[in-house]
N, C-alpha and C positions, 0 to 999 in steps of 0.2 A: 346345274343347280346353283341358285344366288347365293351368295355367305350370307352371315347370318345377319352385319349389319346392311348390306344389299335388300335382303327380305324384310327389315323393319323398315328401310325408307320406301319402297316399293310403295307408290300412292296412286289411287285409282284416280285419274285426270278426263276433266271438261273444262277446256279450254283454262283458265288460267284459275280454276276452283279443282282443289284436289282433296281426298277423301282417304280416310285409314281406319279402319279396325284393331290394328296393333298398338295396344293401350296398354301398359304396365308400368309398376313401380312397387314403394317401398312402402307397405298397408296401403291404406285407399287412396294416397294421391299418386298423381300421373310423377314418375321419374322426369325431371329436368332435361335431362340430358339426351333422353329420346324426344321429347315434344321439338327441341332446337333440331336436334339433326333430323327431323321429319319434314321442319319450316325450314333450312338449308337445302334438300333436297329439291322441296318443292319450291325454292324460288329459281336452283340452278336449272330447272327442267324449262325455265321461262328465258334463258340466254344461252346464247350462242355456244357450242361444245368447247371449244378453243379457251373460253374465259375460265377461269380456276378462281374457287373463294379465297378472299381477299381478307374479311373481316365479318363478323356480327357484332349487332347490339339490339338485345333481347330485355326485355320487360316480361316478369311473371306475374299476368293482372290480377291472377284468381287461381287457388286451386283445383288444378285440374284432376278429372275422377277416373278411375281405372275400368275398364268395358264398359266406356262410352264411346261410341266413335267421334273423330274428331275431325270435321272440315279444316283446312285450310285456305286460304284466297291471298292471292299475289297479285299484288299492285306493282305495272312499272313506272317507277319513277324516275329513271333517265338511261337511254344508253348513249354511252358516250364512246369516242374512240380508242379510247384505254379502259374504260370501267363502266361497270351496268352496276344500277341499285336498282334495289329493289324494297319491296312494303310484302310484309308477311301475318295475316292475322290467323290464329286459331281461334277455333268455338266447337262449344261442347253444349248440347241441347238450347244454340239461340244466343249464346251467352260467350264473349269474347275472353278466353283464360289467359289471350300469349299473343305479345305483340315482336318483332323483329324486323330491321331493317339489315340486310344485307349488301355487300359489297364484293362484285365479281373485277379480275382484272385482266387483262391479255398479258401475259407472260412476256419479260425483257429482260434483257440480257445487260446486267450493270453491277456495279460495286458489289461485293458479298463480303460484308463486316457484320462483326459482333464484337460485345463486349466478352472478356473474359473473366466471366463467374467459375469460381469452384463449383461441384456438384455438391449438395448437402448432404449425399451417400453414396457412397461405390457401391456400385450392382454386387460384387462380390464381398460386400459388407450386409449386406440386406438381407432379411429374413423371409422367405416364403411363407405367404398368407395359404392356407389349406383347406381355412372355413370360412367361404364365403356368404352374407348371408339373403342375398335375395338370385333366384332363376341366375337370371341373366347379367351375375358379374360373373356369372361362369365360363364368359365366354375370355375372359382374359386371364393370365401368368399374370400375377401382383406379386410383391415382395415388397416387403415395410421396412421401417429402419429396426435395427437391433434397442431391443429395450422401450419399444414403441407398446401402452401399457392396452394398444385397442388391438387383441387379435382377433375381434368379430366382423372389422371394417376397417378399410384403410383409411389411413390419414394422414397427409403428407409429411416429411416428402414420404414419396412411393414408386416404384420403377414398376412397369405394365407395360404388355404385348399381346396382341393376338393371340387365342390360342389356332385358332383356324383359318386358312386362306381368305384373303381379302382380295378382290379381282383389282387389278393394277388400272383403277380409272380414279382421277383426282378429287372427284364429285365423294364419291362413295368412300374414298381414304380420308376427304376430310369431315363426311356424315361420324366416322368411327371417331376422328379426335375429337367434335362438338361432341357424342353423345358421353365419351369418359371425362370431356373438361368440368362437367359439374358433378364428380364424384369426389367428396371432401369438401367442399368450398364453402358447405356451410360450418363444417368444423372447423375450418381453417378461419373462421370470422367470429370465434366464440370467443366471447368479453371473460377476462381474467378473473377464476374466483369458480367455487363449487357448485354452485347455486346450478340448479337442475331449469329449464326453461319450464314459465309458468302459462298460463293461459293464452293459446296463441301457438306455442313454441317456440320452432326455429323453423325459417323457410327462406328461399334462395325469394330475392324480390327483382334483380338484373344481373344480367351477368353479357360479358365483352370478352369476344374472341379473336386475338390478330392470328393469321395464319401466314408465317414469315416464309417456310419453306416448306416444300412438299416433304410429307409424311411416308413410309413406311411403316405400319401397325405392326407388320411382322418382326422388327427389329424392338428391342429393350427400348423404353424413353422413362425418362425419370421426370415425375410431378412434384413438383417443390412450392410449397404457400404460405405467407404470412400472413396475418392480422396488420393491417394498416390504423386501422381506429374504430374505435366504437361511441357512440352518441346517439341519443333522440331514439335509441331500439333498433338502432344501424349496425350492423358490424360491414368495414369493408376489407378484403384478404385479396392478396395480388399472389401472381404464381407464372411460374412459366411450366415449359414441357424442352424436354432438350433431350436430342438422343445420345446413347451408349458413345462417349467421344466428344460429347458438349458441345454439340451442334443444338444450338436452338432451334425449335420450327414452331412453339407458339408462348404466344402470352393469352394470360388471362387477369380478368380483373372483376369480382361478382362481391354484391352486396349482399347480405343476407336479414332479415328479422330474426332479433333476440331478444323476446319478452320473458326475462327472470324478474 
């Protein structure tokens, strides 16, 4: 039996047009973070098994609706000897919601540095979240920072793991970090001050994925995100993911709308 993010990438394929019924989120619009790891899936199913994602960069053109199904279509746009890109649109009755350019690369053997960041919370500082509030963040262990004043939703930082096996293929380990990298990131991009969002609200409008090293879902990784700036109804929040021992294995970078 597939796990459970296995079964939400799982896309019905003709030739390089692929098809889903697995449509949810948070009230009526489509979840971010399943729409990317569906157009992830569906562009890795168009390269070579050998190659591993590399990166995304996603555009959310339109809100998208919950059971509707959703096509996807995959454009190549170069293979190269180290890297395949690819063009990924979604559409939802005729109507283009989600654009994404991905980036596959053939694995090499070279320098392994990073910077040395502190963590913004020790796992064993961290509070267990218990109420989660939509289906399907049930599928992961969350833990928030201590004195963190949202115990209905996380918001960074936040350390997350699987709750259930994830089959050990790199496609499908990094469908699970796209679809939790956009969980917070609009929080993490809310302009300073009380003021509740007005007509419009809040919604993610891009968001950029580097995937530095391979992932483990079953091991703790701690999500950490700042507020970079806000202007013109922009908020932009940067963040990484780094496992239990401050190993990075991504960055992120999403802009969100904030109409107060």
């Amino acid at each position: 039996m597939p796990s459970w993010i296995a079964d939400l990438v799982q896309l019905e394929r003709n030739g390089q047009e692929f098809h889903t019924s697995n449509t949810f989120g948070a009230g009526p619009r489509l979840f971010g973070g399943l729409i990317a790891a569906q157009a992830l899936a569906a562009a890795a199913a168009t390269v070579d098994p050998g190659r591993v994602p590399q990166s995304l960069h996603a555009y959310f053109i339109k809100g998208g609706r919950i059971g509707i199904d959703v096509e996807f279509t995959v454009d190549i746009t170069r293979d190269g000897r180290s890297f395949n890109t690819r063009r990924v649109t979604a559409v939802q009755d005729g109507a283009a919601i989600f654009e994404m350019m991905a980036s596959f690369h053939q694995p090499e053997k070279t320098t392994d540095w990073q910077r040395p960041d502190p963590l913004a919370v020790e796992l064993t500082d961290a509070t267990i979240l218990t109420k989660l509030p939509v289906q399907w963040a049930d599928h992961f262990d969350i833990r928030i920072a201590p004195g963190d004043g949202r115990i209905d939703w996380p918001t960074q930082p936040f350390w997350f793991r699987t709750r259930e096996p994830v089959e050990d293929d790199p496609v499908v380990r990094a469908c699970a970090l796209t679809f939790i990298s956009d969980l917070g990131m609009v929080s993490a991009a809310r302009p300073p001050g009380p003021e509740m969002p007005g007509p419009g609200g809040a919604a993610s409008l891009d968001h950029a994925l580097w995937l530095h090293r391979p992932t483990d879902p079953h091991q703790w990784h701690l999500y950490e995100a700042t507020a970079v700036s806000h202007s013109d109804a922009r908020g932009l929040a940067r963040g990484s993911i780094h496992r239990d021992g401050g190993t990075l294995i991504a960055s992120v970078t999403q802009e969100s709308l904030w109409r107060i």
